[in-house]
N, C-alpha and C positions, 0 to 999 in steps of 0.2 A: 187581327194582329197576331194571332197566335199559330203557329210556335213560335217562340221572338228566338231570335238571331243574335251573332257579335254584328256591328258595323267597325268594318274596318277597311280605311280605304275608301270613302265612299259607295261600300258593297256591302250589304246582308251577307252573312254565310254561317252557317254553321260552325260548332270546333271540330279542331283537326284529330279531336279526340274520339268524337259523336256521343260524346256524353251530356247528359240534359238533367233538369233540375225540373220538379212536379211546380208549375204555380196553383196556390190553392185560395178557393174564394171564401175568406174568413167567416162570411154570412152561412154561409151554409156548410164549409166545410168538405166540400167538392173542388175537385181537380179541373181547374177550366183552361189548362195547358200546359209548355213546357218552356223552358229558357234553355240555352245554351249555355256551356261550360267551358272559357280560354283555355285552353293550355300553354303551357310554355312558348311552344313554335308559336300559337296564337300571337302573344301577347308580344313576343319578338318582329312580327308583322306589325303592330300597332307602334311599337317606336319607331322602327324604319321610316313607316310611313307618316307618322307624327315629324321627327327630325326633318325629314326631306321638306314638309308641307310646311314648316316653320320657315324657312327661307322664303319660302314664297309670299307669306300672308303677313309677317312681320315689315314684310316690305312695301306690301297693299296700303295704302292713303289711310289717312285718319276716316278721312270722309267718305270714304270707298265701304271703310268697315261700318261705321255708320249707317250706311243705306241698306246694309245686307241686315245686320242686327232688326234696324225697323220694321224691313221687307219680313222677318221672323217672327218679330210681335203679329205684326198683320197677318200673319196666315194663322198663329197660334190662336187669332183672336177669332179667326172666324173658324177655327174645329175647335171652339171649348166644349162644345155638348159632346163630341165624341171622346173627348182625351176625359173628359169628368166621369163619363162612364167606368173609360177605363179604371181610373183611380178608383174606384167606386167599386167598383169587382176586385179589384186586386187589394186594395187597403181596407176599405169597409166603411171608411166616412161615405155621410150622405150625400147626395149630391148638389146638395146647394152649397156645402163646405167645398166641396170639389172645386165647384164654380169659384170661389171664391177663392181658391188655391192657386187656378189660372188668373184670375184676373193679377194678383198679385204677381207670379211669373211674370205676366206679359208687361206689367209697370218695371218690375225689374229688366225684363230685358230692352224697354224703351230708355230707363235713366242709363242703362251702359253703355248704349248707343251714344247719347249723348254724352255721355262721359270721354267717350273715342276721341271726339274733339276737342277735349280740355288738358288734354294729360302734358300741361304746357313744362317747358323748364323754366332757366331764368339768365339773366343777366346780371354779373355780379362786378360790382366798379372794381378795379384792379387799382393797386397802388401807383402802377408807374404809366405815366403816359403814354399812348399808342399799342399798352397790352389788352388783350380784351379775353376775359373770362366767359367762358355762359357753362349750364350744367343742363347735360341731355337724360330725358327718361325715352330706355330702350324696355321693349318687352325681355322678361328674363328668360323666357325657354319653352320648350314642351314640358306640360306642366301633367301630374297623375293627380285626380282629385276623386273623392270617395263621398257619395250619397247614399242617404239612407231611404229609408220606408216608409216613415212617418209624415213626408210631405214629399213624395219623389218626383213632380214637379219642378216646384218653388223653387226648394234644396239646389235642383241642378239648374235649376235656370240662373241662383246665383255666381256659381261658379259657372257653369257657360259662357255668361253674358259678361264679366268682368274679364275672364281668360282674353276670349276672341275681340271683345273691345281695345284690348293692350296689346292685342298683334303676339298672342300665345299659340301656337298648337296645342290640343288637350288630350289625354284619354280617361276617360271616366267611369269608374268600376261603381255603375249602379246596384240597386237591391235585387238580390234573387225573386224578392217577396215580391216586387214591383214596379216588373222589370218592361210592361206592356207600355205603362205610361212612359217610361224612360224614355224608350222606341221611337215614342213618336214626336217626341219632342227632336230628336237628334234626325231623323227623316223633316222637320219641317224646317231644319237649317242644311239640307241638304237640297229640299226642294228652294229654299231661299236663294241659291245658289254659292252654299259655302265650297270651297274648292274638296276636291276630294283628300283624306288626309289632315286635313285642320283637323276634325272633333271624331273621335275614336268611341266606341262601347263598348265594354266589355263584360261579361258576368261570371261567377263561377267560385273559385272558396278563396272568401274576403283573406285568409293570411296567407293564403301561397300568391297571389295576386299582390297585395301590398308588401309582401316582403322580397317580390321580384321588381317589383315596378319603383316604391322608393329609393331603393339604392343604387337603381339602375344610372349609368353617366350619360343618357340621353335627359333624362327626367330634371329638370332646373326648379320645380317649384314645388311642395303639396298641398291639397287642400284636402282637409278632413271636417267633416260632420258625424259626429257617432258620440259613442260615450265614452267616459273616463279613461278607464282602464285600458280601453285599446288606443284612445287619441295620445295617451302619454307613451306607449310604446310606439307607436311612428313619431311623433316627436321624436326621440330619443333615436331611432334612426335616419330620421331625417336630418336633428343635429349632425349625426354623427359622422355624415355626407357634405356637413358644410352646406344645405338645403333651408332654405326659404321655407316656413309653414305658416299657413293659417288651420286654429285648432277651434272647431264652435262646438264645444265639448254639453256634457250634463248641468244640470243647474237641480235646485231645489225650492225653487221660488217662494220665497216669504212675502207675505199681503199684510201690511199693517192696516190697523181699523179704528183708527179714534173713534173717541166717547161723542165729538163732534160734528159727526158725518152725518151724510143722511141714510139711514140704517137700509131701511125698504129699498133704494134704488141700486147702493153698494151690493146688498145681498142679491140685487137681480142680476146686478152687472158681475156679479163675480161666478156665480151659478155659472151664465153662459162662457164665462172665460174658462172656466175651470174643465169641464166637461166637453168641449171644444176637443173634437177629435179622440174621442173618449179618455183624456187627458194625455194623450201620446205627443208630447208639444215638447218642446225643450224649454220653452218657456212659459210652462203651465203655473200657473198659479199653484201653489202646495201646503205651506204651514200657514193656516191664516192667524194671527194675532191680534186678537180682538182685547179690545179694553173694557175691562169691570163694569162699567156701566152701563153698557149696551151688548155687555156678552149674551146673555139669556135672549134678546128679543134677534140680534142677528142667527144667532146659532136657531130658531124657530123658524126663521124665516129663509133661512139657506137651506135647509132641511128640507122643508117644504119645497122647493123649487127643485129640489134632486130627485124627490119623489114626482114632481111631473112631468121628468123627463121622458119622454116617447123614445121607448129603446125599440131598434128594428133594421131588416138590412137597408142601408145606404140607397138603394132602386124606390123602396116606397116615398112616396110624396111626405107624408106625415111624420118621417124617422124623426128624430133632433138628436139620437148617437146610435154610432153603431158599434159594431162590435170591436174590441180590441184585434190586432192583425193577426193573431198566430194560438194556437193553443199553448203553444210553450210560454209565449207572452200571458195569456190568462192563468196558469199556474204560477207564474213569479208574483206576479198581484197577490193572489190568494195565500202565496204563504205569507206575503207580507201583513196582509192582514188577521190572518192566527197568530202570527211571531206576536202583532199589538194586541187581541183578544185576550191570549194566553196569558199577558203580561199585564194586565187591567186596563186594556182602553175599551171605551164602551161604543160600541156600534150604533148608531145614532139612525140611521138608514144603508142598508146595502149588505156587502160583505159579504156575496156568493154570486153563481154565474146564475144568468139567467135564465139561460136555454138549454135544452140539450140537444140543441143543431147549434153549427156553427159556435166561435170562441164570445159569447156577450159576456161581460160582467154588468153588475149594476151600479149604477154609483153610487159612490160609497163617502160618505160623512163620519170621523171617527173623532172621539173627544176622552180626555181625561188621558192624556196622554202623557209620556216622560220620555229622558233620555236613552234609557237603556233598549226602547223597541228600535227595531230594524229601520223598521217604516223611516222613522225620525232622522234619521241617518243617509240611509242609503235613495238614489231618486226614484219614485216608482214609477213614474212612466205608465200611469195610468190613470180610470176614473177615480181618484181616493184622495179626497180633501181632509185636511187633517186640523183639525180647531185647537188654539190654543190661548189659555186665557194671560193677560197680564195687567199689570198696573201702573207702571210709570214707562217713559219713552225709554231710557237706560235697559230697561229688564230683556223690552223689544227688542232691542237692536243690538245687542248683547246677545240673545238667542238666534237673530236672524245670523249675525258674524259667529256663529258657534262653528256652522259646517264649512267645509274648505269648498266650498262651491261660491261663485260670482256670479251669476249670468243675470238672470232677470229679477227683479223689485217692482212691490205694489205698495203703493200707497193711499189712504182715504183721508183727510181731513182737508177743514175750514184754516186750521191753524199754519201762515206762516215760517212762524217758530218753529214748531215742529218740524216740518219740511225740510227747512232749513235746514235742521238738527240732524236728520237724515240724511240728506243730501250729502252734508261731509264727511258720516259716520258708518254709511251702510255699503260695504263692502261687495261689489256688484257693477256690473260692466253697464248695465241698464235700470233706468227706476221711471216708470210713469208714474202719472200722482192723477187722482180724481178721476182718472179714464183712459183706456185701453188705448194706447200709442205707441206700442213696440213693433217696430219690425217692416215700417216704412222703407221703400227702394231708398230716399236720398237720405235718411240718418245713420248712423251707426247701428253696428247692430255683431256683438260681439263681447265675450267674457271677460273675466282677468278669476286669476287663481286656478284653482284644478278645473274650473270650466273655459281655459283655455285661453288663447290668446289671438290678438289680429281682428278684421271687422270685413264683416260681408255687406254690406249697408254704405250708404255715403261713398263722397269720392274715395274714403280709403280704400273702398272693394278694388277698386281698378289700381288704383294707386300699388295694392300688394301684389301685383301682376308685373310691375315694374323697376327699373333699376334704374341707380343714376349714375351718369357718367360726367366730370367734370374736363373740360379742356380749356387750357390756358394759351392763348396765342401771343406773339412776339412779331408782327407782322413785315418790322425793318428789319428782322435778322438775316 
């Protein structure tokens, strides 16, 4: 797969620039290729050809688009060991994660398929006799949507698979970091037989790219996946376009943990949620909230399971994490975790790199914490679980609503009540309770607050790809 390429056009090629970007294998810290670099003229080729190809595939049957989408799951499903590896070189999860990255892609791009055929309007009674009302969903345009790294997959199979199910042309400015898997995803809906021109790739410097491409008057929709800070300035110029966004911005994830739970299994179950991609998740589990009465034996028992975590690269059989993506990424961790040392949290396990090949950190367990650290504050986007004691539901969920972040909620208890009490109170696009259930193809799956707005999940995925049109007919006139 390497050197990877723009596709553009239904064609590999190079930039018109001949400029290239190093990919490097986080495990070790080696250079295992190069990506290309859009340029302007580049990226001016990809709406042409986006625009032109949008007339033709907006036009293509519900059911037409449907068989291609399936035809895409199906071949994705039979090169998952090769596309896992890729991820697996370029990101650094292991590869059973990988696996399990695609399988998820490939249920996403089956429920959008199916979605192709539902995207119904309506029929609405009209007041007068012999008028008839109905309201049309048209696909809204060639759309620029932006994937990250930390699943470059999934990420893009969600926006793929909901774009091209709505009858969208796309261009998609994947990760420089992980840009192999991208590749090949976008080749197997080529070999699917997507028309040429429907689904564009592009790579090269994320703000000269999204600030050509957003404002651009071919461009009708955006989708963004990234963090805060950048997703609220394309918001803001996508606003500022009169553009359609969907934003699956940062989160900070708070886990609540009743006195009532079952200590031993929550602590198991949360270990593996937490440390999942060496916490690189947008919906990673983060402030855990434990209650006085079972603080001391779960914080023993979490601990305990972060210590047996088998750190190693992603290729060994035996890994369960691997390294963070980037060296720059292992130093942002690390200062986060002196900003809370310096500051009295106590390091409980972890709280340095591993290795001195490649970017590992260790996981890290951190307690006796306040408001005033970093950590607490800002999302780390890393292996670094943060323990926090309280005492009544109020103090929780008061601390969990502190940060302007929404995205994902955990919850553990027996109790109803509680739940309940949650359920209305906790501020948050998503909350599973008792067991890990975010992030299914047919649910919702999207923030509110500075973690953004809109849903990649459920019929709204497709649905945000779409526009409606109402016409009212007079048929004796």
């Amino acid at each position: 797969m390497y050197p990877i390429r723009l596709f553009i056009n239904g064609e590999w090629r190079d930039g018109s620039g001949g400029e290239t970007i190093d990919i490097v294998n986080p495990a070790t810290g080696g250079v295992v290729g190069t990506v290309a670099v859009a340029t302007r003229a580049d990226l001016d080729d990809a709406l042409a050809c986006a625009e032109k190809a949008f007339s033709e595939w907006s036009g293509t049957s519900a059911f037409d688009r449907y068989k291609l989408l399936r035809k895409a799951a199906d071949l994705l499903r039979a090169r998952t060991e090769d596309v896992a590896r890729l991820i697996t070189i370029e990101q650094g999860k292991p590869l059973g994660e990988a696996r399990l990255e695609i399988g998820l892609a490939i249920d996403v791009i089956d429920w959008c398929a199916e979605e192709a055929r539902r995207t119904y309007g309506r029929v609405i009674p009209a007041r007068l006799s012999k008028v008839r009302q109905v309201l049309l969903h048209e696909p809204v345009g060639p759309v620029a949507a932006f994937t990250p790294w930390n699943f470059p997959v999934s990420q893009l199979a969600r926006k793929l698979g909901a774009a091209l199910a709505a009858g969208c042309s796309i261009i998609a400015k994947a990760s420089e970091e992980t840009p192999a898997s991208a590749a090949a995803i976008f080749q197997i809906f080529a070999d699917a037989g997507l028309p040429a021109g429907v689904a564009n790739l592009v790579f090269g410097v994320p703000a000269d790219i999204s600030g050509y491409l957003v404002p651009h008057p071919v461009i009708r929709k955006i989708s963004f996946t990234g963090s805060v800070p950048v997703g609220k300035h394309l918001a803001g110029l996508a606003g500022s376009h009169m553009k359609p966004a969907t934003m699956e911005l940062g989160g900070h994830a708070p886990v609540f943990v009743f006195d009532d739970t079952d200590v031993e299994k929550t602590a198991a179950t949360m270990t593996m949620s937490k440390f999942r991609n060496a916490g690189q998740v947008c919906v990673s589990p983060t402030r855990f909230l434990v209650q006085d009465g079972i603080y001391d034996e779960f914080v023993e028992r979490f601990v305990a399971g972060a210590k047996a975590i088998r750190i190693g690269n992603g290729l060994d059989a035996d890994t369960v994490m691997g390294p963070v993506v980037s060296e720059r990424r292992l130093t942002a961790i690390d200062a986060l975790v002196q900003d809370a040392a310096d500051k009295g949290a106590r390091v409980l396990t972890g709280g340095r790199r591993h290795s001195n090949q490649g970017s590992f950190y260790e996981p890290t367990v951190l307690a006796d914490l306040s408001t005033e650290m970093r950590i607490m504050n800002e999302e780390p986007f890393g292996p670094l679980a943060l323990i926090c004691r309280f005492s009544d539901i109020e103090e929780a969920i008061s601390e969990a609503n502190r940060l302007p972040y929404g995205l994902a909620s955990y919850a553990f208890s027996r109790s109803q009540k509680r739940v309940d009490a949650l359920m209305q109170n906790v501020k948050a696009g998503m909350m599973t309770v008792n067991h890990l259930g975010i992030g299914q193809p047919e649910t919702h799956f999207g923030g509110v607050r500075d973690s953004g707005y809109g849903s990649e999940g459920g019929p709204e995925a497709v649905e945000a790809y779409l526009v409606s049109k109402f016409v009212t007919i007079d048929p004796t006139a």
